[in-house]
C-alpha positions in Angstrom: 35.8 137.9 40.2 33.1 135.4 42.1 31.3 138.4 43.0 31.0 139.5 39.3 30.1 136.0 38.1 27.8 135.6 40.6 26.2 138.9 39.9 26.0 138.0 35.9 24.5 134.3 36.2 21.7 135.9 38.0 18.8 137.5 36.3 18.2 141.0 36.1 14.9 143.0 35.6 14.9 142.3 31.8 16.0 138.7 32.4 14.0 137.3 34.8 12.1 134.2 33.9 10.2 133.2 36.3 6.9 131.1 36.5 8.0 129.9 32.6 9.5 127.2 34.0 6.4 125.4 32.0 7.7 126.7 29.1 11.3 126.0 29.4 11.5 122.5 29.4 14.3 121.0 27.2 16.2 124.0 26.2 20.0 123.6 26.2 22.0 125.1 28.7 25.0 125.6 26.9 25.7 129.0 25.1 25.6 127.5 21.3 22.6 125.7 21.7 20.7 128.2 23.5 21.9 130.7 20.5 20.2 127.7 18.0 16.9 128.4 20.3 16.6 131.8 19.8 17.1 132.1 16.3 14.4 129.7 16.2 12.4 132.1 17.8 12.7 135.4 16.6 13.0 137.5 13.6 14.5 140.8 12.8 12.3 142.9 10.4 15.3 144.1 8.4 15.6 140.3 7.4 12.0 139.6 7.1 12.3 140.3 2.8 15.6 137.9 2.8 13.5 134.9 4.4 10.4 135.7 2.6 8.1 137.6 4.8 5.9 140.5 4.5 6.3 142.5 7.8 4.8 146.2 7.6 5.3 147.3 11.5 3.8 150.8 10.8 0.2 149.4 10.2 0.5 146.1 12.7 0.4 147.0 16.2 0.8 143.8 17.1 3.7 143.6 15.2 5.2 147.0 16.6 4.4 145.8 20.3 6.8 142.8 19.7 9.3 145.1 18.8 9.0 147.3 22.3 9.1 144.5 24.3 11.9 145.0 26.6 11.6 141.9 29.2 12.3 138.5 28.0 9.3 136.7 29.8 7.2 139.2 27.6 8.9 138.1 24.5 7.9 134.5 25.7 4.5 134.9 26.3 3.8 136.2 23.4 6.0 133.7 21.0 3.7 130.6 22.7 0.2 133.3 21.9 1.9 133.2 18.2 2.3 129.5 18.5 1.7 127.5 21.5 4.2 124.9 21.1 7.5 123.8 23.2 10.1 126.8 22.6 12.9 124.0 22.1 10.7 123.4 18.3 12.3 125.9 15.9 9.8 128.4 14.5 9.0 128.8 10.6 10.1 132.7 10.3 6.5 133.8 9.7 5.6 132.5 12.3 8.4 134.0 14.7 7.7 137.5 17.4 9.7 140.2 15.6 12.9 141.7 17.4 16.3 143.1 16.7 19.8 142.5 17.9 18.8 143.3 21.1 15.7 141.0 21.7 18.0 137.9 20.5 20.7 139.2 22.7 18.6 139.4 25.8 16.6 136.6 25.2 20.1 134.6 25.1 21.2 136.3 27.9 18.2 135.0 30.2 18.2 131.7 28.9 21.9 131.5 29.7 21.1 133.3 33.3 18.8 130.3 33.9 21.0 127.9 33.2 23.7 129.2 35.8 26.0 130.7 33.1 27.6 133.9 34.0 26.4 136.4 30.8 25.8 140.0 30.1 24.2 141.7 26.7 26.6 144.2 25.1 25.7 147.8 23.1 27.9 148.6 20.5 28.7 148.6 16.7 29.4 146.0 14.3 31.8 145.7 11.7 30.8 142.7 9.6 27.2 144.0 8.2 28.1 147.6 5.9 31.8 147.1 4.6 33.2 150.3 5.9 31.0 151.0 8.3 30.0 150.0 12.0 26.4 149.3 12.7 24.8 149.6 15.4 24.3 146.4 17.1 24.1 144.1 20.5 25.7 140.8 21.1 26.4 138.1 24.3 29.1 137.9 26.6 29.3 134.7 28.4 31.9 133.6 30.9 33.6 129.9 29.9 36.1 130.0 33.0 38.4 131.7 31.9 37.5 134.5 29.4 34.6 136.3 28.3 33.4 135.2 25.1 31.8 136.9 22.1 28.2 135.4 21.1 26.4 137.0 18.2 23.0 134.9 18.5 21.2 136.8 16.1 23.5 135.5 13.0 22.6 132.1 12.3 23.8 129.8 9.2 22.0 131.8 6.3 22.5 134.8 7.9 26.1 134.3 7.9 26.9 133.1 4.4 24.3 136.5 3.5 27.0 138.9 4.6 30.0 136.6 4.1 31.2 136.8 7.9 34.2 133.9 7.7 34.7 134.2 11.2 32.7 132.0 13.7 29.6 134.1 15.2 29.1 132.3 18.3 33.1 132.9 19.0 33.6 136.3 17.5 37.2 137.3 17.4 38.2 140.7 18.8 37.6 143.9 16.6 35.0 142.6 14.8 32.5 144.1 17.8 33.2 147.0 19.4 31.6 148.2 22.7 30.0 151.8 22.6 32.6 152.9 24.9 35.8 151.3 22.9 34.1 153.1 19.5 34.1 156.4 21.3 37.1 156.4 22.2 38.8 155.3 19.3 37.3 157.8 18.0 38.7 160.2 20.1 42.2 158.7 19.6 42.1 159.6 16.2 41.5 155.7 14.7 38.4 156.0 13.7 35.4 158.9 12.0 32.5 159.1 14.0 30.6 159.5 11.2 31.0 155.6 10.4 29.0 154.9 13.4 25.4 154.7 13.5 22.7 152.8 11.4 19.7 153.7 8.1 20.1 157.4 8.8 21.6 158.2 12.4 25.1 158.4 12.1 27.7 160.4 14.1 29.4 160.6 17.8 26.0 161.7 19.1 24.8 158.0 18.3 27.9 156.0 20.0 27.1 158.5 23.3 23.5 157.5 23.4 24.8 153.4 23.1 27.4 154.1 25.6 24.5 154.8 28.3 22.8 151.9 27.1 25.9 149.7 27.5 26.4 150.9 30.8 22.9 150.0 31.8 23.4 146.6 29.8 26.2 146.2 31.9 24.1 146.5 35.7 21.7 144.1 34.0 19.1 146.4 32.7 18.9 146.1 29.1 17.1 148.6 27.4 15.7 148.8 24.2 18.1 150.5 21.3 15.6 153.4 20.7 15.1 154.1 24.2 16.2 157.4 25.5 17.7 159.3 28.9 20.0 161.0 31.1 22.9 163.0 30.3 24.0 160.5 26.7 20.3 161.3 25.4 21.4 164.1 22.6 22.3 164.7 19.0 24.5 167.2 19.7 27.1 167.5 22.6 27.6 170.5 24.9 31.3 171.9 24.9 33.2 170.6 27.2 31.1 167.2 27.6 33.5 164.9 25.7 35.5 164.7 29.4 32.4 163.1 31.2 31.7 160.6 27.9 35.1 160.0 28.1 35.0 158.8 31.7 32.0 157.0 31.2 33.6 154.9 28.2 36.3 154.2 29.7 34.6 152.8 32.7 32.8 150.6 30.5 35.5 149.0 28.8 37.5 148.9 32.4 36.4 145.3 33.6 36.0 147.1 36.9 33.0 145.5 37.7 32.5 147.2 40.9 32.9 150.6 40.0 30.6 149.9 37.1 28.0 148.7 39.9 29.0 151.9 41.8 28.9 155.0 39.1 25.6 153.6 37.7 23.7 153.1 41.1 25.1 156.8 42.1 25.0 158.9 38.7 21.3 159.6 38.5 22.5 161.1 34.7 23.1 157.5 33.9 21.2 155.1 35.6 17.5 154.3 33.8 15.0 156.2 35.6 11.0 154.6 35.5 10.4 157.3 32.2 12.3 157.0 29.3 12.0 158.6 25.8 11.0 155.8 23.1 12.2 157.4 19.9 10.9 155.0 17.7 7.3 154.5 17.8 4.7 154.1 14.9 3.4 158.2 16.3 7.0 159.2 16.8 8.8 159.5 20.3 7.6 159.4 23.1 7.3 159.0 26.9 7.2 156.0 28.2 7.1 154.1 31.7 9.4 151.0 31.8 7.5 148.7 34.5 10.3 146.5 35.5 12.0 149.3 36.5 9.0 150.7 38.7 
């Protein structure tokens, strides 16, 4: 277990904050106020309309860069070129870098990593956003001495009463997140429909395989973006006889075997992020990209 803490209060590739020590000064260390931070900081276009800003990422390249920023000292740099002052002052949304569920995850998570605090971001589906459905989302794990515990830093106060989640976000009870690898297999258990998996118009098992890798990677500290693509989880459509492998793979992840999670993704070149990935979601469609941090 100390080898597994030490490992997640460390930063990763994604995490690493370095020489913005400037720009850190006052932020909490503690996981709720950190959370307060970065909603402060950043805004996810599906909820630019609810807070009253026009966000069009398809003709605002500025705009679409924020959104394929992977490494949280690039989301920092360019939240202070947006507005130069102390992170710790909370942000008017207009005036916020756009990201998603992931950037608020892994900007939590190295904030957290700075401060000593054992945390990892996690790729999965949520239950509390679609009645009847599980969205595609990423939230924080972070270690309080005893137990992992659930973080959802990209629901803040309005957010919240929005969608009418009772339940405390920053201490999310079991069920209401699942892990790619816990979706997949429930679903092949039998306890859930695939189909109710996915998000706007991507739905299916294909989509929980494709998280599963990203969850894994999540896992050894490299947190990719949602839309990024590779290895052998990459598809739409599974080859026969590949539900074994998946299954291995999301059972691993869900295991809390932390050192055969190290091991399977340092040895299984089909799983561990190679320096090209495919960047499905671009403004001119997917495409091939090099991630630099992991040059």
């Amino acid at each position: 277990m100390t080898n597994e803490m030490d490992f997640y209060k460390t930063p990763g590739v994604m995490t690493n904050l370095v020489g913005l020590e400037t720009a850190l000064v006052d932020i909490p260390s503690d996981p709720q106020g950190i959370a307060m931070v970065v909603q402060g900081l950043v805004l996810h276009p599906f909820w630019a309309e609810a807070y009253d800003v026009d966000v069009d990422v398809d003709v605002e390249a500025e705009r679409e860069d924020e959104l394929q920023t992977r490494a949280a000292a690039g989301m920092i740099e360019r939240i202070l070129e947006i507005d130069p002052r102390p992170l710790i002052e909370r942000r008017e949304p207009d005036n916020r870098i756009l990201g998603n569920c992931r950037h608020f995850s892994t900007l939590t998570v190295a904030l957290l990593r700075r401060s000593g605090v054992p945390a990892r971001a996690r790729c999965g589906f949520s239950s509390y956003f679609d009645p009847g459905k599980w969205v595609d989302h990423w939230v924080v794990e972070h270690w309080d001495g005893t137990q992992w515990v659930t973080l959802d830093s990209q629901i803040d106060p309005f957010q919240r009463e929005v969608i009418g989640l009772v339940e405390d976000p920053t201490d999310l009870p079991l069920g209401l997140f699942l892990p790619a690898g816990a979706a997949w297999l429930r679903c092949q258990a039998g306890k859930e429909d695939g189909d109710r998996f996915g998000i706007l118009d991507m739905w299916g098992r294909w989509f929980i395989e494709g998280n599963i890798a990203r969850d894994l990677a999540a896992l050894n500290k490299v947190e990719m973006l949602p839309w990024d693509g590779w290895g052998l989880l990459a598809r739409e459509a599974s080859a026969p006889g590949d539900d074994a492998y998946v299954d291995e793979v999301a059972t691993l992840t869900v295991s809390g075997d932390h050192e055969a999670i190290r091991r399977r993704y340092q040895t299984d070149d089909g799983l561990r992020v190679p320096p090209r990935v495919t960047c499905y979601f671009t403004s001119s469609g997917p495409v091939e990209v090099e991630v630099p941090e992991i040059v």
